[in-house]
C-alpha positions as CSV (number, residue, x, y, z in Angstrom):
1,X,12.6,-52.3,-14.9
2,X,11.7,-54.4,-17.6
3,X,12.7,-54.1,-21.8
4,X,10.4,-52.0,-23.2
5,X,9.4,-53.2,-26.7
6,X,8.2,-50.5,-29.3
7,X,5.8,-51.3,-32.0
8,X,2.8,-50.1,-34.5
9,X,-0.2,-49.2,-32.5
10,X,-2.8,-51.6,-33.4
11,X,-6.5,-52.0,-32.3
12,X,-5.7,-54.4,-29.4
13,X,-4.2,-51.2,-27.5
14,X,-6.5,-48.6,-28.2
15,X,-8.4,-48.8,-25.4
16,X,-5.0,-48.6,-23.2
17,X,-3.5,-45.7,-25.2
18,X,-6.7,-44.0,-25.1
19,X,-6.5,-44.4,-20.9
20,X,-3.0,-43.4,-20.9
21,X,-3.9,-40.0,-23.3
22,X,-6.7,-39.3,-20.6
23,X,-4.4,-39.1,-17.8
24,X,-2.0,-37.4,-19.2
25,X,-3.0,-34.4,-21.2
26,X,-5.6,-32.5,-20.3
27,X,-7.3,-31.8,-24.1
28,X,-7.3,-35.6,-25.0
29,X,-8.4,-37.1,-27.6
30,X,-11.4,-39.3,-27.8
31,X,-11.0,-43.3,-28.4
32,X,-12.5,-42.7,-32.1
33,X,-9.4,-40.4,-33.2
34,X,-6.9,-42.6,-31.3
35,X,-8.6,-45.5,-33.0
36,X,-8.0,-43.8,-36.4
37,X,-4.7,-43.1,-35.8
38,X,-4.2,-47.6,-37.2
39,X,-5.0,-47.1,-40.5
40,X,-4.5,-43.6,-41.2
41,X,-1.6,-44.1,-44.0
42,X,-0.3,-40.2,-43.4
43,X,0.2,-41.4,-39.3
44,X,2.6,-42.7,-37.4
45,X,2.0,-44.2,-34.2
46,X,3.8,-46.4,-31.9
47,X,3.3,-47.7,-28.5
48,X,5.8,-48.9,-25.8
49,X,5.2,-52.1,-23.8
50,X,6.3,-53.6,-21.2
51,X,4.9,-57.5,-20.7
52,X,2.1,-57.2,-22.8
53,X,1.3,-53.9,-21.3
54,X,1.1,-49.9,-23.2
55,X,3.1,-47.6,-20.8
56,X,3.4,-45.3,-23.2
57,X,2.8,-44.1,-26.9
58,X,3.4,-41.5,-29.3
59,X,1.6,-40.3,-32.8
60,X,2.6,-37.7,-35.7
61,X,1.1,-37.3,-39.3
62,X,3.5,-37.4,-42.0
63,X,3.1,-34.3,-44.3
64,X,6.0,-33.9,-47.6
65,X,8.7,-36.0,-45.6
66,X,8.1,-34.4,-42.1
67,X,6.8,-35.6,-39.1
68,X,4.2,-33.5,-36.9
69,X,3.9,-34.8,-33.4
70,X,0.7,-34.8,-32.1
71,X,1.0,-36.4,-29.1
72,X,2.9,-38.6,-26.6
73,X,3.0,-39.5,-22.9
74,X,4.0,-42.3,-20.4
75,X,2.0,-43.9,-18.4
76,X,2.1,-42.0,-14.7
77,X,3.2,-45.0,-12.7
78,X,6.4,-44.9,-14.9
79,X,7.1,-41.3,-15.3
80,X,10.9,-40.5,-14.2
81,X,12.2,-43.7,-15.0
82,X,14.1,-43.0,-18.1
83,X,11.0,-44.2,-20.7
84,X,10.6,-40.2,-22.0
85,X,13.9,-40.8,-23.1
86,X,13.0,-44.0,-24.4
87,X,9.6,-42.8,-26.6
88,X,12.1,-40.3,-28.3
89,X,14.6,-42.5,-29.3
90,X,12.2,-44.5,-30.8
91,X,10.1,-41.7,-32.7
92,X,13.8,-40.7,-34.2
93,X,14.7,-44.2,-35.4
94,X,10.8,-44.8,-36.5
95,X,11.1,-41.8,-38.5
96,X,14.0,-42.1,-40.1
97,X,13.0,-45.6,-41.0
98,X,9.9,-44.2,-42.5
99,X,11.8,-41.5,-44.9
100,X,11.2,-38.2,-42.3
101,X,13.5,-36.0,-42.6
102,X,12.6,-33.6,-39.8
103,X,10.6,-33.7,-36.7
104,X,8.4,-31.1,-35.4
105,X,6.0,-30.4,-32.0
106,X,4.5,-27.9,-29.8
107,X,5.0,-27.9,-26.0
108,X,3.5,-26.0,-23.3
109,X,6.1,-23.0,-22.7
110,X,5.4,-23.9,-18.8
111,X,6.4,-27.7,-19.3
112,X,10.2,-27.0,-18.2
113,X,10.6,-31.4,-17.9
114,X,9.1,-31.9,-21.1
115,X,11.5,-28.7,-22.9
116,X,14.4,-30.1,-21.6
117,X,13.6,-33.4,-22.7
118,X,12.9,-32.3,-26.5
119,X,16.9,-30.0,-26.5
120,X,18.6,-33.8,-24.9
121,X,17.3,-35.2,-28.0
122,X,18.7,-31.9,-30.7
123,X,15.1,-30.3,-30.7
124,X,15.2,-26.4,-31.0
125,X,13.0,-23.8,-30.6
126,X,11.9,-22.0,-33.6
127,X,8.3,-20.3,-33.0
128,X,5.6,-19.4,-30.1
129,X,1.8,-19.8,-30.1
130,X,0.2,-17.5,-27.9
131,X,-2.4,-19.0,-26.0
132,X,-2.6,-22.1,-27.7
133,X,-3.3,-24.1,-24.9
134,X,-6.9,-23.6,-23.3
135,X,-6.8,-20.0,-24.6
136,X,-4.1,-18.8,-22.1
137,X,-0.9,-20.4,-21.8
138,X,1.7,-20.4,-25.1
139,X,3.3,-23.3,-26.7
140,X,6.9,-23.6,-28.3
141,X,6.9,-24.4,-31.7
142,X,10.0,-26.6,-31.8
143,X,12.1,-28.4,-34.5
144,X,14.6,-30.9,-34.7
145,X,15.7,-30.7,-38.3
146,X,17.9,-33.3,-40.8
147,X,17.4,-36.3,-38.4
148,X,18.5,-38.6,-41.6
């Protein structure tokens, strides 16, 4: 496997991101709010490539020093391979760099991978929406608090 190489998302990747959100979670967003997401000054968003290429990406709007994240996936073909671990690393470090202080996202209670992924990296859980997702299953409200 190759380096993967983490920058800003810029409008030369949109249209890959945008692909990559559509496979991936199943109440995407459209290529206009993905497209937004490069000059929105209260965002965050950062892709990961490997030879030219998004494989994966993440976004979060920065509210009074915290980061919300909105959303972030790999690229199927390179699920399992260690870049999960990868895209968090990288939305820690990007944060701190940025002044964020804390880090919060929601999860689909039934997304065990994902869940375990988040308490590797410190996150905790801290709330529950019921029936957040498509009006029946819950997510986790979780944290991951003084990341400076």
């Amino acid at each position: 496997m190759c380096e993967i190489k983490f920058e800003n998302l810029s409008d030369k990747y949109v249209e890959q991101v945008f692909a990559i959100e559509r496979d991936s979670i199943p109440e995407f967003w459209s290529m206009e709010q993905i497209s937004a997401l490069t000059s929105n000054p209260n965002a965050l968003a950062r892709i990961g490539l490997i030879d030219g290429d998004a494989i994966c990406y993440y976004s979060m709007n920065v509210v009074a020093g915290e980061g919300y994240i909105n959303n972030l996936a790999v690229k199927e073909a390179f699920r399992g391979k260690g870049i999960g671990s990868a895209l968090i690393r990288d939305i820690i470090t990007a944060a701190r760099d940025s002044g964020i202080t804390a880090l919060t996202l929601e999860v689909n209670e039934n997304n065990t991978p994902a869940i375990a992924l988040y308490n590797k990296f410190g996150f905790c859980v801290e709330g529950r929406r019921p029936k957040f997702y498509a009006g029946k299953d819950a997510a986790l409200i979780m944290w991951k608090r003084d990341i400076r």
